[in-house]
ZAGU-299988 format. One record per residue: x, z, y of N, C-alpha, C in turn; residue in one letter. Coordinates in steps of 0.02 Angstrom, whole numbers, plus 50000, padded with zeros to 5 digits. Layout:
BEGIN
XZYXZYXZYA/...
***
This chain:
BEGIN
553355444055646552925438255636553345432455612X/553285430355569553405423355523552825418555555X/553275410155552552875405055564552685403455513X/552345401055500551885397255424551855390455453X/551865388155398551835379555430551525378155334X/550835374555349550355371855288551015364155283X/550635363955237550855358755212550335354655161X/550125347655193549455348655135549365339755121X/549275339055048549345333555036548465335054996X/548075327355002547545325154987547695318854945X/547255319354907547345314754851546695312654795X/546585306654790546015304254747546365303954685X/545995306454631546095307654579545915302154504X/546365301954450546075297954401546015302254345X/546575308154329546555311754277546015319454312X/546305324954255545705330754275545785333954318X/545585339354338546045344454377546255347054355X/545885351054291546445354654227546925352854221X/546935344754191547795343254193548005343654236X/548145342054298548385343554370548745349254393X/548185354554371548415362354374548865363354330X/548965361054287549415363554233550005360954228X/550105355454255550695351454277550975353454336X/550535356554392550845359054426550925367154428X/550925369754369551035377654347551655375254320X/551705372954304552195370754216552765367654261X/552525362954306553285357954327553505358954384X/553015359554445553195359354523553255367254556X/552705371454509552745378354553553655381754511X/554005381854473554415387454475554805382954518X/554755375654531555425374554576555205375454651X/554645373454656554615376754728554785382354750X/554785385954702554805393654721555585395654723X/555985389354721556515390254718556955387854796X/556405385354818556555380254901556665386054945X/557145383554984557155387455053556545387555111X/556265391355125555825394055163555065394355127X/555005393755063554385393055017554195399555026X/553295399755058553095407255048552485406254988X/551885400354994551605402154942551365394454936X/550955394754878550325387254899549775387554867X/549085380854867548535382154847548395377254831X/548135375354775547765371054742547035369354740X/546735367354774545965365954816545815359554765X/545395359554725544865356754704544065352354729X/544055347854710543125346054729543025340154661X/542855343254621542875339654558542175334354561X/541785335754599541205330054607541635325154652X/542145322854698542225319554698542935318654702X/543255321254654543875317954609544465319954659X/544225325154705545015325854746545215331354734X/546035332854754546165339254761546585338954834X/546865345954843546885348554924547765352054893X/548215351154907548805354654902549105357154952X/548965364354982549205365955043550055371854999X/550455371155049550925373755036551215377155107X/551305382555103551625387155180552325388555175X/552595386155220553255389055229553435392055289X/554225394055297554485398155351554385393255403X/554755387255404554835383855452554425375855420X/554615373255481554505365555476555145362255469X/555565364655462556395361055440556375362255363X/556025368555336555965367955285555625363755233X/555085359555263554505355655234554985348555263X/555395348555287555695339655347556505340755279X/556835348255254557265345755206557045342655134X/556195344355103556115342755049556035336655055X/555825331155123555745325555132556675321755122X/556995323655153557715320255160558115320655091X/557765328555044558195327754982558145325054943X/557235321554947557075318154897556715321554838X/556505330754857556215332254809555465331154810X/555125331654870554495328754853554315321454807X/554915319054847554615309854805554655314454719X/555055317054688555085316654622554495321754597X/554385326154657553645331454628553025325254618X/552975322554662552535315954674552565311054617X/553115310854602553495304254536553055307754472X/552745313154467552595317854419551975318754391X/551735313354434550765312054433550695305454444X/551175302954408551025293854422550565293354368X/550105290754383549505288654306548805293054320X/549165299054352548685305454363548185302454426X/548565302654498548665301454562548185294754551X/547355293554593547215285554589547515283854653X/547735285754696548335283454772548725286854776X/549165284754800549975291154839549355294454900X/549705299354895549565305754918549665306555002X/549255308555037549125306755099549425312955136X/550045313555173550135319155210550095320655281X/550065330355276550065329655359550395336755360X/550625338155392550885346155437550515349555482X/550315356055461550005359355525550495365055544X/550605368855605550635373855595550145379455617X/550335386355579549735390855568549425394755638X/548765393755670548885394455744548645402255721X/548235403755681547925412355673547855411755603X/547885419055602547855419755517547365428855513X/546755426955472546325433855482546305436055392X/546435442355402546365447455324545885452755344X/545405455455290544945460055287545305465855254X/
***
């Protein structure tokens, strides 16, 4: 058993989600995938009212507390200035159950 720990930032929107998605295909997912304890993430949509949902799982919660101290979130973040209509609202869960069919 692996811990999962979400990781999920909310955010009001000015640009599309298309662009959004594609900026974060193109710029933030190969480096994440390069982080220590990165298992996957999700891109959550509600285009009627302009938000999206960015959950991201990792091994640990030291892993989501080093992208804060290195400074790589601020620059994933730095990457949707214009996009972003607020900075991006965070929180940490960790995963209490997890169900597959």
């Amino acid at each position: 058993f692996k811990q999962k720990t979400a990781y999920e930032i909310g955010v009001r929107l000015v640009g599309s989600e298309m662009c959004i998605r594609d900026r974060f295909r193109e710029s933030v997912l190969p480096l994440l995938a390069e982080q220590s304890g990165f298992i996957k993430f999700y891109l959550l949509a509600d285009p009627a009212n302009h938000e999206i949902v960015v959950e991201n799982f990792w091994e640990a919660i030291a892993d989501i507390e080093a992208l804060q101290l290195s400074g790589f979130y601020s620059a994933q973040v730095d990457k949707f200035v214009g996009i972003f209509a607020s900075s991006p609202e965070r929180a940490v869960y960790e995963l209490a159950s997890e169900f597959q069919l």
